[in-house]
ZAMIDO-840422 format. One line per 4 residues: number of its first residue (from 1); their letters; for each residue x, y, z of C-alpha. Coordinates in pm, 1 decimal. Layout:
NUM> a> X,Y,Z ~ ...;
END
This chain:
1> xxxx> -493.4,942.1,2157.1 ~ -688.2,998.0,1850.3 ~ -811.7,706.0,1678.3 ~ -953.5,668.4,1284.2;
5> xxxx> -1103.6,364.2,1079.7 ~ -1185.5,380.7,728.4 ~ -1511.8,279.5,648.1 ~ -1419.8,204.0,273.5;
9> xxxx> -1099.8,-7.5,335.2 ~ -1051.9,-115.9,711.2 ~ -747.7,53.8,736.7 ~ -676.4,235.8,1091.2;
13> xxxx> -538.6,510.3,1243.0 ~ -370.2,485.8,1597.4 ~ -231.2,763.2,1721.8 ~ -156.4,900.9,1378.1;
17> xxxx> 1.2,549.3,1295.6 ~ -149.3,360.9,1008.2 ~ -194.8,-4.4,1025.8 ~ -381.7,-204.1,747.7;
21> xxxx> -651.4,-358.9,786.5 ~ -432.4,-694.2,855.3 ~ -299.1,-515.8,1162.1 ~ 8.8,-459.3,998.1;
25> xxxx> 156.8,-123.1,1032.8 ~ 196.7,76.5,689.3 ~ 291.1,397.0,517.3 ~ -32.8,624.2,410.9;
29> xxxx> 158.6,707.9,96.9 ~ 142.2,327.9,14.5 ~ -194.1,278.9,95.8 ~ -253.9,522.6,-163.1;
33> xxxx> -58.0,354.2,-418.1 ~ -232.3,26.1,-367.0 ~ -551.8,70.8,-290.3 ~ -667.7,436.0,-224.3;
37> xxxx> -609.5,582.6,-571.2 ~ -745.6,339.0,-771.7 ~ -1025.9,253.5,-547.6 ~ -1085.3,498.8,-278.8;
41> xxxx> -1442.3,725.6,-298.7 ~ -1554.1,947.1,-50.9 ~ -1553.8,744.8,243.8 ~ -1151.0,680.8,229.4;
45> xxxx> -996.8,867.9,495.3 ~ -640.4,851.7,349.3 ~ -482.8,1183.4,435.1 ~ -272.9,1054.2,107.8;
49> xxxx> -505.4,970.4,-171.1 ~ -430.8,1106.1,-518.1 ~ -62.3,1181.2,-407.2 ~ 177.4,973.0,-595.8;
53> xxxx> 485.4,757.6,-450.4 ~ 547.3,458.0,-242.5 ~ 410.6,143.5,-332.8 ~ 248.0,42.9,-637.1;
57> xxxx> 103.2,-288.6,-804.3 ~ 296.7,-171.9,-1136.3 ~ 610.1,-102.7,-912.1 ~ 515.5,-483.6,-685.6;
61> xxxx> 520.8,-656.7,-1048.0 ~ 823.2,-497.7,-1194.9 ~ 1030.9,-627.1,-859.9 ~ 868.2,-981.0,-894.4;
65> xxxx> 1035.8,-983.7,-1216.0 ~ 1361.0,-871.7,-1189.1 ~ 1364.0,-1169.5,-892.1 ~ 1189.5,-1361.8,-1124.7;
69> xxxx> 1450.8,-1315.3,-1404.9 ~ 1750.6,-1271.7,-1124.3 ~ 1672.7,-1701.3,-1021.5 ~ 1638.4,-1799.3,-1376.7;
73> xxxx> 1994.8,-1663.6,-1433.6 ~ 2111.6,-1826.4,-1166.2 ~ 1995.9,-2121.2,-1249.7 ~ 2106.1,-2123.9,-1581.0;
77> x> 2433.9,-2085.1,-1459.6;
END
């Protein structure tokens, strides 16, 4: 069983499964969204870095909103 940590975020690698550095387990595709493209040098060991997809802070905001705007309707009602 192959094990990886990345030096620049914390994220690891257990047997090819990602987990955050939380301990949460995760998508590499996301990591890359949120934190590897934007800041990710040459320590980040993201197999996924500069690919684009999954999660992003642009795409997080946009569904705050619509939830945002979906309650205020609601309560307007």
């Amino acid at each position: 069983m192959e094990n990886k940590l990345c030096k620049k975020c914390g994220a690891h690698w257990i047997a090819g499964q990602l987990f955050w550095s939380t301990g949460k387990p995760g998508r590499e595709i996301d990591l890359a969204g949120l934190v590897c493209n934007e800041n990710g040098d040459h320590q980040c060991i993201n197999p996924c870095k500069g690919q684009t997809g999954g999660q992003t802070w642009g795409g997080r905001m946009e569904e705050i909103d619509r939830l945002l705007k979906e309650a205020l309707d609601k309560a307007e009602e």
